[in-house]
N, C-alpha and C positions, 0 to 999 in steps of 0.2 A: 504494500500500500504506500504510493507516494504523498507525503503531505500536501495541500494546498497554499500551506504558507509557508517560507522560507524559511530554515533551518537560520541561529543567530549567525552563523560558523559559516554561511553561505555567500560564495566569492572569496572567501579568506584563504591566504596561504598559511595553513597550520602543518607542524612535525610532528609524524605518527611514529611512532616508535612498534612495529607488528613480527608479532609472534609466532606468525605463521609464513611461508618461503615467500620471498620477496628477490627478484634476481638470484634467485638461487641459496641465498642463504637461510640461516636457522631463525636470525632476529636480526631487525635491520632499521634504519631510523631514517626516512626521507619525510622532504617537504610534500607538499600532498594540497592542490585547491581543490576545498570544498564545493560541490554542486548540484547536489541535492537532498534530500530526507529522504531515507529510504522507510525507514519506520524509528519509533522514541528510543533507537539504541544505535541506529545506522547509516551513516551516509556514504554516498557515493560522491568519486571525485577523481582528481587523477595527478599523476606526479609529473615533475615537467618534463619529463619527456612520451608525453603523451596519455600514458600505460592508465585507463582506466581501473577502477578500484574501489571495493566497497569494502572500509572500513568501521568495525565497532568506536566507538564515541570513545571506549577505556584504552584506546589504543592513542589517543591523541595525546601526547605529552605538554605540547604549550604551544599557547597560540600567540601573535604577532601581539603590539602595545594597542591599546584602543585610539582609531584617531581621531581628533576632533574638528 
């Protein structure tokens, strides 16, 4: 189920940190723009070199400063 309203995280470039194989490894930490809700625990998005990706929300280690 996609949300209808935009995830807060959405357009953001946040660093996920995933626990599961990512270019081949065990655990791995890339930047990642958010772009859409996938459902209250999962969004999709994709790392800068394209590579689409649905990430859990507990995998997101820190996001960018707030601008004003």
């Amino acid at each position: 189920m996609s949300h209808e309203t935009a995830h807060p995280l959405a357009g953001q470039t946040v660093t996920v940190t995933t626990r599961f194989p990512l270019y081949g490894q065990v655990e791995t930490t890339v930047e990642f723009t958010v772009e859409a809700q996938i459902d209250d625990r999962v969004l999709y998005g994709h790392t800068p070199d394209g590579l689409g990706h649905l990430v859990h929300v507990s995998e997101i280690t820190t996001t960018p400063p707030e601008t004003s």
